[in-house]
ZADO-1210 file (C-alpha; in nm, 4 decimals, padded with zeros to 6 digits):
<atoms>
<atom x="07.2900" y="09.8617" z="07.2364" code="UNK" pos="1"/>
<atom x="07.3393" y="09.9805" z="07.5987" code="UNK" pos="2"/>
<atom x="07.5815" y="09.7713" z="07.6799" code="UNK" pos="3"/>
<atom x="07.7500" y="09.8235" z="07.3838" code="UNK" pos="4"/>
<atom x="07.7697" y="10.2078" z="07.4851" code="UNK" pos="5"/>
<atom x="07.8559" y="10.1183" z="07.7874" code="UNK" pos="6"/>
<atom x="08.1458" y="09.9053" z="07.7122" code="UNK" pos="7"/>
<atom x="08.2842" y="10.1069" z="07.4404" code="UNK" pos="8"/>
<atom x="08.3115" y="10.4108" z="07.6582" code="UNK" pos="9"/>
<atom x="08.4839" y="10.2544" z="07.9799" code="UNK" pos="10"/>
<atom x="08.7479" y="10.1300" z="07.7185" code="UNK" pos="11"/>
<atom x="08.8148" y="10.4947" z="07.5650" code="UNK" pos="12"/>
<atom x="08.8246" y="10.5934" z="07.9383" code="UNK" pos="13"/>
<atom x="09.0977" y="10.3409" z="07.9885" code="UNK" pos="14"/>
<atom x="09.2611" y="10.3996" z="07.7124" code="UNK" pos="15"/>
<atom x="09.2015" y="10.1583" z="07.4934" code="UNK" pos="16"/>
<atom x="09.3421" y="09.8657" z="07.7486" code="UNK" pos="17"/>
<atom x="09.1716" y="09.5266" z="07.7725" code="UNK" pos="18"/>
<atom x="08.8801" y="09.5129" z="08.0694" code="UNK" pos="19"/>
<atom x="09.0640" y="09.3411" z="08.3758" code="UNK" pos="20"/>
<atom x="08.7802" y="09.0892" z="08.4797" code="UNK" pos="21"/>
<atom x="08.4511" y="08.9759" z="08.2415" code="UNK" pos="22"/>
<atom x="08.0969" y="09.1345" z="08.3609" code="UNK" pos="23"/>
<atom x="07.8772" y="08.9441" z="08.4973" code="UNK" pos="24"/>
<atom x="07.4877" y="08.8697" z="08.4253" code="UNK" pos="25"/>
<atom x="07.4197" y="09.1356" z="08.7237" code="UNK" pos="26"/>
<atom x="07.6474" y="09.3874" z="08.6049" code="UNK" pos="27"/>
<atom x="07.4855" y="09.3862" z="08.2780" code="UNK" pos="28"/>
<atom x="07.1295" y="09.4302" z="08.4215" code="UNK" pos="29"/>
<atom x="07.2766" y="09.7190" z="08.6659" code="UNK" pos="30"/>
<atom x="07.4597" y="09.8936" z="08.3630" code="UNK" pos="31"/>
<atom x="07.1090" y="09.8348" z="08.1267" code="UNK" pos="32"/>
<atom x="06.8907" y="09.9813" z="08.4419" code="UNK" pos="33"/>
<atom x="07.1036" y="10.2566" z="08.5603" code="UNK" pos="34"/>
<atom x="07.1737" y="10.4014" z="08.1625" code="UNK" pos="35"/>
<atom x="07.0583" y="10.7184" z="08.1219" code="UNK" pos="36"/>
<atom x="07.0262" y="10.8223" z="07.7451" code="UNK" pos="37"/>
<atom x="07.1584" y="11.1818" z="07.6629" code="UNK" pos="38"/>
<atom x="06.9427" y="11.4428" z="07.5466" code="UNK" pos="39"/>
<atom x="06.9669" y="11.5660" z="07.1319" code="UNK" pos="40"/>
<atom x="07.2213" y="11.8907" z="07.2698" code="UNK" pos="41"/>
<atom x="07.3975" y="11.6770" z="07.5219" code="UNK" pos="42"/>
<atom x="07.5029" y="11.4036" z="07.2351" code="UNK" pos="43"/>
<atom x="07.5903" y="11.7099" z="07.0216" code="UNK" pos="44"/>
<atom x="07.8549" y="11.8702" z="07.2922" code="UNK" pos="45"/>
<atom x="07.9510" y="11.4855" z="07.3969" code="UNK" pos="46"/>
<atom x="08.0403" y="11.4145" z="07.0510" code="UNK" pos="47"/>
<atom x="08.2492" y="11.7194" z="07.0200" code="UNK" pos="48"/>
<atom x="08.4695" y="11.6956" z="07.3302" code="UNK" pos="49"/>
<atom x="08.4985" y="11.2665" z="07.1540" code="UNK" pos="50"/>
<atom x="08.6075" y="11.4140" z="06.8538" code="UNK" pos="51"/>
<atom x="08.8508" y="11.6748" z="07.0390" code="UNK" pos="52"/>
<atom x="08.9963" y="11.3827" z="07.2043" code="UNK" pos="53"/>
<atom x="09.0684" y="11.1842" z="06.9300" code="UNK" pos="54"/>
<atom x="09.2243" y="11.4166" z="06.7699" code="UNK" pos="55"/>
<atom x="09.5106" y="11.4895" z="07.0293" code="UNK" pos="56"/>
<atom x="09.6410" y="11.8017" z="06.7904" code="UNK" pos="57"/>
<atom x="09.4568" y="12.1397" z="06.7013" code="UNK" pos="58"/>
<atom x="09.4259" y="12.1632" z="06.3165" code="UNK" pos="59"/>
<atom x="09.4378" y="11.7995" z="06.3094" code="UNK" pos="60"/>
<atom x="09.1453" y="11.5661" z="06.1747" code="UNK" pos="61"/>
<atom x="08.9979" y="11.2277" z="06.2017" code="UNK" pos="62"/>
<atom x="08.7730" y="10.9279" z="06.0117" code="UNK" pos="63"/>
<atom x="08.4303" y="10.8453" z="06.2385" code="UNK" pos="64"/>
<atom x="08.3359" y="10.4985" z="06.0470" code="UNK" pos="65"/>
<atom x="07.9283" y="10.4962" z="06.1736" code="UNK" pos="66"/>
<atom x="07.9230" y="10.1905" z="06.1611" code="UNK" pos="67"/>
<atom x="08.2073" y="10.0993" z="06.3955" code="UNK" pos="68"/>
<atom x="08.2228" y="10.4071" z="06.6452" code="UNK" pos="69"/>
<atom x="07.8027" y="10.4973" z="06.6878" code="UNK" pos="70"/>
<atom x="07.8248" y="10.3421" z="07.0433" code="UNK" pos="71"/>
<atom x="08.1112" y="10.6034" z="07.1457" code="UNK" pos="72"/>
<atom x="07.8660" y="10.8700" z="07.1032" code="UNK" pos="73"/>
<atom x="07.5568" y="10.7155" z="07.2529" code="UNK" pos="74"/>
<atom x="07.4141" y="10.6178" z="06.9404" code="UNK" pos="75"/>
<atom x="07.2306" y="10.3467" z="06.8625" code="UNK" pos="76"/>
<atom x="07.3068" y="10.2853" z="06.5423" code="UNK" pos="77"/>
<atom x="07.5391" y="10.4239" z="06.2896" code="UNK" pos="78"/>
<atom x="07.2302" y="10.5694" z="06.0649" code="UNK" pos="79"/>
<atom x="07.2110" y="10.8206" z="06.4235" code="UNK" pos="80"/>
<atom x="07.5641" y="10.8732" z="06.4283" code="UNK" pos="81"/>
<atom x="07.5785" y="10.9790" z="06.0405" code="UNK" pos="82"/>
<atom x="07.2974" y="11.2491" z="06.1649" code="UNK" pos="83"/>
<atom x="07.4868" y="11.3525" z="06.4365" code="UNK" pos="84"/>
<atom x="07.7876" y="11.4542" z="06.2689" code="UNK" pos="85"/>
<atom x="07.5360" y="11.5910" z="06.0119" code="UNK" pos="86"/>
<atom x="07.4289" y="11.8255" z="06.2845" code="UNK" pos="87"/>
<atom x="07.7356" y="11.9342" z="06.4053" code="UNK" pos="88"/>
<atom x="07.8446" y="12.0544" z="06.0145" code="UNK" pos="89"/>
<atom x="07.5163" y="12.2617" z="05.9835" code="UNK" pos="90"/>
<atom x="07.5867" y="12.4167" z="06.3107" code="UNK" pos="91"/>
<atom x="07.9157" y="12.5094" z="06.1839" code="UNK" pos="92"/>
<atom x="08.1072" y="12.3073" z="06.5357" code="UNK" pos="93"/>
<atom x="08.3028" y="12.0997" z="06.2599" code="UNK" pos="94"/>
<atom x="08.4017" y="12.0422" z="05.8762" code="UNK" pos="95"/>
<atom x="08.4314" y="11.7717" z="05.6573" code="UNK" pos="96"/>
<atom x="08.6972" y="11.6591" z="05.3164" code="UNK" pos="97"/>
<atom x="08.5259" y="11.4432" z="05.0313" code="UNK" pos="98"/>
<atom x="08.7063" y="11.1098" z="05.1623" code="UNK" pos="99"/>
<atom x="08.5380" y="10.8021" z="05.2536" code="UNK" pos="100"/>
<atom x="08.4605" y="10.7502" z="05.5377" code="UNK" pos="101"/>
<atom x="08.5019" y="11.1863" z="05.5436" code="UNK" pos="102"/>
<atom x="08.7850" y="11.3142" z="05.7506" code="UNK" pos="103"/>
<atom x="08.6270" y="11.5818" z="06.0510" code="UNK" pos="104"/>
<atom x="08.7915" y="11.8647" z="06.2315" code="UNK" pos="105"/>
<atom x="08.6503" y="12.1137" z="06.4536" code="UNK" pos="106"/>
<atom x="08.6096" y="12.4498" z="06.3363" code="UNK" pos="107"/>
<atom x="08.6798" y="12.8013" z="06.5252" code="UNK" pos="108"/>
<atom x="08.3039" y="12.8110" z="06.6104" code="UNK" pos="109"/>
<atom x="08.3392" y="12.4370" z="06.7568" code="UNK" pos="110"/>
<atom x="08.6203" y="12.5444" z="07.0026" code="UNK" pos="111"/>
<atom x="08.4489" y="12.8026" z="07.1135" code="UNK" pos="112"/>
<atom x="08.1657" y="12.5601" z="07.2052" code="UNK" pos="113"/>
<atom x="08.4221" y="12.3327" z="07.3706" code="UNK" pos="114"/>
<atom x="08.5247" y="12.6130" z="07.6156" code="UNK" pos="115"/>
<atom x="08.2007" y="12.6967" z="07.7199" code="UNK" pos="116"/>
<atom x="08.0841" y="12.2926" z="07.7417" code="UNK" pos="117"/>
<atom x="08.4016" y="12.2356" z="07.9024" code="UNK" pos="118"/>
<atom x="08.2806" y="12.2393" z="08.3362" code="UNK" pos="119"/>
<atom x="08.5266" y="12.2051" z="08.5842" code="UNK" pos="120"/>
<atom x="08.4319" y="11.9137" z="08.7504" code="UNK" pos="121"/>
<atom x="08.4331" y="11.7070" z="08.4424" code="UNK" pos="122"/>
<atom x="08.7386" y="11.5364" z="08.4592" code="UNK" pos="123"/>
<atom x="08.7457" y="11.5024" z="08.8314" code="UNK" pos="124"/>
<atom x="08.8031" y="11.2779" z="09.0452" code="UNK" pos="125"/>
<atom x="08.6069" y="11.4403" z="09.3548" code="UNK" pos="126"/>
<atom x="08.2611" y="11.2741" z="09.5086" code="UNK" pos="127"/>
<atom x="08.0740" y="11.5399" z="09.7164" code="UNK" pos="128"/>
<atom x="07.9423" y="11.3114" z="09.9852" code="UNK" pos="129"/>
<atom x="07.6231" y="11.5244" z="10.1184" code="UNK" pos="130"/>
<atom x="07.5036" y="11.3561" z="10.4742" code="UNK" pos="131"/>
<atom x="07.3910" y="11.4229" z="10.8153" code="UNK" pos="132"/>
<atom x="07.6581" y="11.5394" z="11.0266" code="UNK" pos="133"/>
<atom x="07.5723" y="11.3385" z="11.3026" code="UNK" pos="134"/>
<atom x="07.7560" y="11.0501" z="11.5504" code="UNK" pos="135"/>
<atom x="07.5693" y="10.7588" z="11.4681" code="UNK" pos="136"/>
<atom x="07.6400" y="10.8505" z="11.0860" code="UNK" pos="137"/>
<atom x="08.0203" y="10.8085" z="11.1218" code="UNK" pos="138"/>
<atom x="08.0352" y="10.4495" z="11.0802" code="UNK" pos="139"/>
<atom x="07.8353" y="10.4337" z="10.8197" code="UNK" pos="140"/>
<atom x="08.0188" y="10.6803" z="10.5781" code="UNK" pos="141"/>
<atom x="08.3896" y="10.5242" z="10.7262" code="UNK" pos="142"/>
<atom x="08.2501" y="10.1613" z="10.6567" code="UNK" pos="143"/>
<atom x="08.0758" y="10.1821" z="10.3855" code="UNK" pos="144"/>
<atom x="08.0200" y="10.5454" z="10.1602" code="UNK" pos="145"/>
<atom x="08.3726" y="10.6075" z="10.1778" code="UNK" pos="146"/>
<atom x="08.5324" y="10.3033" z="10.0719" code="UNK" pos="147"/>
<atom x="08.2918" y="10.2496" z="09.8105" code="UNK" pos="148"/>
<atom x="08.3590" y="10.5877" z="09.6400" code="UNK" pos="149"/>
<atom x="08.7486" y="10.5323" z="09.6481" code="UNK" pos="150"/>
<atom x="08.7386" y="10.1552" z="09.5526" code="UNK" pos="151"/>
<atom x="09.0668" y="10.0615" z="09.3391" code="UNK" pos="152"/>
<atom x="08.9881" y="09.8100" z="09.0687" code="UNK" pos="153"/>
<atom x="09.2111" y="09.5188" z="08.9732" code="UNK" pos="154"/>
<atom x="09.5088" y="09.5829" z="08.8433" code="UNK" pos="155"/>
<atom x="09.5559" y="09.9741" z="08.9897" code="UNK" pos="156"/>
<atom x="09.7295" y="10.1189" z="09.2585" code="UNK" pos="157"/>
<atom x="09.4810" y="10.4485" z="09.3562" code="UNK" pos="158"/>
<atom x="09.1467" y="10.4889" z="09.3973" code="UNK" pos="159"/>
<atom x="08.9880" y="10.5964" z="09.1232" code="UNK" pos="160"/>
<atom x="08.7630" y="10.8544" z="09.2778" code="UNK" pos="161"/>
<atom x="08.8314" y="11.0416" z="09.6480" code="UNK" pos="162"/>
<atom x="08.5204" y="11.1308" z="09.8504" code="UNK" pos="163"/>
<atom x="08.4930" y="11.4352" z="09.9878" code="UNK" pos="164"/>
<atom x="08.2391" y="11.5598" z="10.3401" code="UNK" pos="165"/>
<atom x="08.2561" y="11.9180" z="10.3635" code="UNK" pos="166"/>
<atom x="08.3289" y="11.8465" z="10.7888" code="UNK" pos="167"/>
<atom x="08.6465" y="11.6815" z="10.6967" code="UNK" pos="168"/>
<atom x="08.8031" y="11.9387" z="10.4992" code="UNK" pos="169"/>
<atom x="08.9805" y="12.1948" z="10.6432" code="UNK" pos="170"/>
<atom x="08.8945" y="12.5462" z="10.5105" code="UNK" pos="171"/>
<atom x="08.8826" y="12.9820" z="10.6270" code="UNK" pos="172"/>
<atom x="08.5603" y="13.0265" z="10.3985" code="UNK" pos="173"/>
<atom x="08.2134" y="13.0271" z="10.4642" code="UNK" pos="174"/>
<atom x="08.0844" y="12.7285" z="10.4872" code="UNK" pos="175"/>
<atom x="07.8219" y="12.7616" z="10.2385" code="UNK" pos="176"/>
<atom x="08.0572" y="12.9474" z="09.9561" code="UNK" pos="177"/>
<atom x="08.3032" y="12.6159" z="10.0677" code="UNK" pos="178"/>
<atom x="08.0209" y="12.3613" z="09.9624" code="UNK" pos="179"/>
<atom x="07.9622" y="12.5769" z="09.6588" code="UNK" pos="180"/>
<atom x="08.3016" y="12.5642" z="09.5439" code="UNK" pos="181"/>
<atom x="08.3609" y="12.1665" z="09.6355" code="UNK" pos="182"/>
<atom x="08.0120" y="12.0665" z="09.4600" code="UNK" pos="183"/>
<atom x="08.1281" y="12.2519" z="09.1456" code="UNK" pos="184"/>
<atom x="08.4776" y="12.0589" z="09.1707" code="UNK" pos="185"/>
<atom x="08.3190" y="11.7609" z="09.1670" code="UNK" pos="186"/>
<atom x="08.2226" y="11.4602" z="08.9232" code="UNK" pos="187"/>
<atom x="07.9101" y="11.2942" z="09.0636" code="UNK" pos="188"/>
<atom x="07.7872" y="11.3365" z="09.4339" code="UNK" pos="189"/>
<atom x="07.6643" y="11.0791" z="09.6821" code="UNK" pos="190"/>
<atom x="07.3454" y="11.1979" z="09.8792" code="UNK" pos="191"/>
<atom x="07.2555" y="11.0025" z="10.1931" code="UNK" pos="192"/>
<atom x="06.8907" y="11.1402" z="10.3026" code="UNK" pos="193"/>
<atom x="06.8976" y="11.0059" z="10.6325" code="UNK" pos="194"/>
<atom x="06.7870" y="11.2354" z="10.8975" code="UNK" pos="195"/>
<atom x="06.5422" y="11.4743" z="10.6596" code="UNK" pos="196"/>
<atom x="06.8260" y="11.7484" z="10.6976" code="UNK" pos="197"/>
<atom x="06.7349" y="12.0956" z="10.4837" code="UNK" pos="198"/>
<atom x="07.1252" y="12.1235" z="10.3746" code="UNK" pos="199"/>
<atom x="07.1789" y="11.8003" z="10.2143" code="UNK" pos="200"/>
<atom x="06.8146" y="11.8360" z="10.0202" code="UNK" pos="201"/>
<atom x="07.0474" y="12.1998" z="09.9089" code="UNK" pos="202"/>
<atom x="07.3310" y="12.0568" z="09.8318" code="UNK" pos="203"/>
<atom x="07.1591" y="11.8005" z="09.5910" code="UNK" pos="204"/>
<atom x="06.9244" y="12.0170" z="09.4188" code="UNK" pos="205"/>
<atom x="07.2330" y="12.2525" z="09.3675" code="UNK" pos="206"/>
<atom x="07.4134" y="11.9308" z="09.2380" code="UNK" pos="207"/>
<atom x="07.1324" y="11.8774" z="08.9825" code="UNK" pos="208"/>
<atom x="07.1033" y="12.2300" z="08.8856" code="UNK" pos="209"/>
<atom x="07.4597" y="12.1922" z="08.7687" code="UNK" pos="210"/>
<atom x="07.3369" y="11.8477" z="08.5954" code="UNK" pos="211"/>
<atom x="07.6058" y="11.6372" z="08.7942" code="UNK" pos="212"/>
<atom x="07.5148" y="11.2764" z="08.8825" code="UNK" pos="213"/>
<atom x="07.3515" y="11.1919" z="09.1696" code="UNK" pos="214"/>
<atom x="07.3502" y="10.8733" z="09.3925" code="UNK" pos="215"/>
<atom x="07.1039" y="10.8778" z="09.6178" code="UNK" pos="216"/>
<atom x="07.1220" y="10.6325" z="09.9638" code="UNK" pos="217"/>
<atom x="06.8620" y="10.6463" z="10.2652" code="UNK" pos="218"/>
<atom x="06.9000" y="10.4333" z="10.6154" code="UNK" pos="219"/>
<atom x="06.5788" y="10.2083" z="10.6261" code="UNK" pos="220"/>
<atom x="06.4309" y="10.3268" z="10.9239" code="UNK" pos="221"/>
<atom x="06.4030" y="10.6831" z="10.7861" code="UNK" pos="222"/>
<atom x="06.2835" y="10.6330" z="10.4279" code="UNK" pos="223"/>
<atom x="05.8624" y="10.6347" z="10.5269" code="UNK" pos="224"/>
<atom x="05.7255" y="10.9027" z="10.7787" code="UNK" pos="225"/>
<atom x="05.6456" y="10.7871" z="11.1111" code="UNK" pos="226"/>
<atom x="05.4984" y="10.9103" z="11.4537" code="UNK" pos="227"/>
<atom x="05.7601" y="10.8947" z="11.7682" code="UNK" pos="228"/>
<atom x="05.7446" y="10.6938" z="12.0342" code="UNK" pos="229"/>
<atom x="05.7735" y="10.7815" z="12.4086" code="UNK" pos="230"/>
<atom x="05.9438" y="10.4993" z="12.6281" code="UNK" pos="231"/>
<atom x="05.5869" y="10.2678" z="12.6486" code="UNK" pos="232"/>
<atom x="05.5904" y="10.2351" z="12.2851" code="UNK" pos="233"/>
<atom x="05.3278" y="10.4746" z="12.2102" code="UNK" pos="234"/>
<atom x="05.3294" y="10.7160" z="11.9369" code="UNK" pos="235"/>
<atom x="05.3326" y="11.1111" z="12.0248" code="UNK" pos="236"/>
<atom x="05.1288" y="11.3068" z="11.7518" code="UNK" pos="237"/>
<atom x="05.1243" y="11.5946" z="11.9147" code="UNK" pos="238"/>
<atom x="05.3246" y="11.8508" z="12.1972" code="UNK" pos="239"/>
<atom x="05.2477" y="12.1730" z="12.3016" code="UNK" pos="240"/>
<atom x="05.4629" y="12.4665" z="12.2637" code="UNK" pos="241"/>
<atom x="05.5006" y="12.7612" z="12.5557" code="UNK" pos="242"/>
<atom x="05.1831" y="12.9097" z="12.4575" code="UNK" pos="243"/>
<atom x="04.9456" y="12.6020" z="12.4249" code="UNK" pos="244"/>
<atom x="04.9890" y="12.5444" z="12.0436" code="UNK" pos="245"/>
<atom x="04.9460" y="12.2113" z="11.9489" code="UNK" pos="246"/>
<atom x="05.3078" y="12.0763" z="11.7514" code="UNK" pos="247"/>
<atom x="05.2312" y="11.8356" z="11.5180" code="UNK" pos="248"/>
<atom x="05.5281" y="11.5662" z="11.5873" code="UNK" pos="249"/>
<atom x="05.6675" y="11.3003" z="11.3384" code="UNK" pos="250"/>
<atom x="05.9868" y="11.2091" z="11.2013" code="UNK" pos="251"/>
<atom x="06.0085" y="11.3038" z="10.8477" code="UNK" pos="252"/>
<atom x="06.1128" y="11.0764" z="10.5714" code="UNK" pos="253"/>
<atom x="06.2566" y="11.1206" z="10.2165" code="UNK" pos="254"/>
<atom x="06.0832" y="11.3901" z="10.0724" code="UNK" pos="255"/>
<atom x="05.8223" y="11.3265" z="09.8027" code="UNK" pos="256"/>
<atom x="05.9985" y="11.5519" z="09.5468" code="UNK" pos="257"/>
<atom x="06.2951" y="11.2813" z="09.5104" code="UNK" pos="258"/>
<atom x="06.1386" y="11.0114" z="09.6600" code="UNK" pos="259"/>
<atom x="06.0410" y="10.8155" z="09.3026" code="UNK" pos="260"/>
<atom x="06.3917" y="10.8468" z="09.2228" code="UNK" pos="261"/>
<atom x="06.5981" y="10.5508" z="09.2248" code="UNK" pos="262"/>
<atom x="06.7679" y="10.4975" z="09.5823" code="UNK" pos="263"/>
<atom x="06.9748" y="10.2751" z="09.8017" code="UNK" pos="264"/>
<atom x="06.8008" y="10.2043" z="10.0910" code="UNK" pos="265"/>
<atom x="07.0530" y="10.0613" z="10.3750" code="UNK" pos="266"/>
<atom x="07.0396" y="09.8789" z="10.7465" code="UNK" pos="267"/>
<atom x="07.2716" y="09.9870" z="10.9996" code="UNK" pos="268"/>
<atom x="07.3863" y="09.6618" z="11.0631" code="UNK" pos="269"/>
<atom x="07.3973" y="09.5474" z="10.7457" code="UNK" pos="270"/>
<atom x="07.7411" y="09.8376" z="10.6484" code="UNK" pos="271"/>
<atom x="07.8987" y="09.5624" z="10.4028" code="UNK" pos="272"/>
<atom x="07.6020" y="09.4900" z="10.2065" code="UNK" pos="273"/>
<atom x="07.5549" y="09.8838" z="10.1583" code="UNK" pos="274"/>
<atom x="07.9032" y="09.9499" z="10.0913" code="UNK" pos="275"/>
<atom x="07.8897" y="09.6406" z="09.7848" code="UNK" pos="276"/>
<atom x="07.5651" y="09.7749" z="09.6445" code="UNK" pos="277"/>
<atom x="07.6587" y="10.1577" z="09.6655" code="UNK" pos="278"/>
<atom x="08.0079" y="10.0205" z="09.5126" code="UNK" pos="279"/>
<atom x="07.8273" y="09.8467" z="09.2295" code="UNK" pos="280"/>
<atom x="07.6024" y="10.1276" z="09.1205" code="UNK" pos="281"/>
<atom x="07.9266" y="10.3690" z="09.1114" code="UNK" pos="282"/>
<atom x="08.0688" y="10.1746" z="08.8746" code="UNK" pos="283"/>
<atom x="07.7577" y="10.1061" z="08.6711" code="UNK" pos="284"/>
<atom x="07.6474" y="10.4943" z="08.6284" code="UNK" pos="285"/>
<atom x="07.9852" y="10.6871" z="08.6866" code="UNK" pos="286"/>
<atom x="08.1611" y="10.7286" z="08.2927" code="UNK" pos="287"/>
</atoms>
């Protein structure tokens, strides 16, 4: 039934145009572990904006066979389906003739509810990339994060998705309104938690807050907290600050808020491995 979601979505996306190459048995076990099923509410308002787009004309109506279309709005059957559009009549969103299958439009009431479900960064084609700003991170986001977000499948010309790193954009606002504005323009973001810095944990809890998706990728050597090491190889637990307080001293790993969430853990030297598996996940959540 996942897959059948799955697949029945990415061809609406494309408009209606035969899938260029045949999934393989990995892509299908990505696609089944990576599926997210909507909440009750978020089925209701996807089903709207599916209905608004098959419609094309305001005024105009449509036929929603259950049986045939239940994957198109995340159901997993057509008995769901039938309650769904059940739901939307009783809230007054749509309206139905006597035909059968019925013929649906959407009310006054349901375009209201289409503005106000209707975000910005829906339709976008922006990735917020949120990172550590640092040297050795360059390569890694120019090898790998970046030309995994704008991959180009077979058959097109662009890249279906441009990412975007807040110290590569050229802007007169504060910085923090800047990342504000960008994060809300955006479709999904790509979190690197290397380095344990406070603004990208910001950034991606502002990212969820807005209920965007979230990819989250870590450099191996700073996913578990460790002690440093002075130039012997010995750990240093502790230093001592200009009055004699004792500084506890470790390097910090991913946080254990987000740290049971599913993650891409990469190897410096390993940048075309990351880029493939950040690639594949992309394509496998991002509809």
């Amino acid at each position: 039934k996942i897959i059948s979601i799955y697949i029945r979505n990415e061809y609406e996306r494309n408009n209606r145009q035969d899938f260029k190459k045949p999934f393989l048995s990995d892509d299908l076990e990505q696609i089944i572990k990576q599926y997210k099923p909507l909440e009750p509410l978020e089925k209701i308002d996807n089903a709207l904006l599916n209905i608004e787009k098959s419609i094309h004309l305001v005024g105009g109506n449509i036929q929603i066979p259950p049986a045939i279309d239940y994957p198109y709005y995340h159901c997993f059957e057509g008995t769901e389906l039938r309650n769904l559009l059940n739901l939307l009549q009783q809230e007054g969103l749509i309206e139905s003739d006597i035909a059968h299958p019925p013929h649906y439009s959407i009310t006054v009431k349901g375009y209201r509810r289409l503005r106000e479900i209707k975000k910005p960064g829906k339709e976008s084609q922006l990735c917020f990339v949120a990172m550590w700003f640092s040297p050795e991170m360059k390569e890694a986001y120019e090898k790998a994060i970046k030309p995994a977000i704008e991959y180009i499948e077979e058959g097109e010309t662009q890249p279906r998705y441009k990412a975007v790193k807040i110290d590569n954009v050229e802007h007169l606002n504060d910085i923090n309104d800047e990342i504000i504005s960008t994060i809300r323009r955006s479709r999904f973001m790509v979190c690197d938690l290397t380095g344990y810095r406070g603004g990208v944990y910001f950034e991606a809890g502002f990212a969820y807050g807005l209920g965007l998706d979230i990819i989250y990728t870590c450099r191996q050597d700073w996913v578990k907290h460790e002690f440093l090491k002075n130039d012997k190889g010995h750990e240093i637990k502790q230093l001592f600050d200009s009055n004699g307080k004792i500084i506890d001293v470790r390097k910090e790993g991913v946080h254990f808020d987000i740290e049971h969430r599913n993650r891409i853990d990469w190897e410096k030297d390993k940048l075309d491995e990351f880029k493939e598996k950040l690639e594949k996940r992309i394509k496998a959540v991002i509809f």
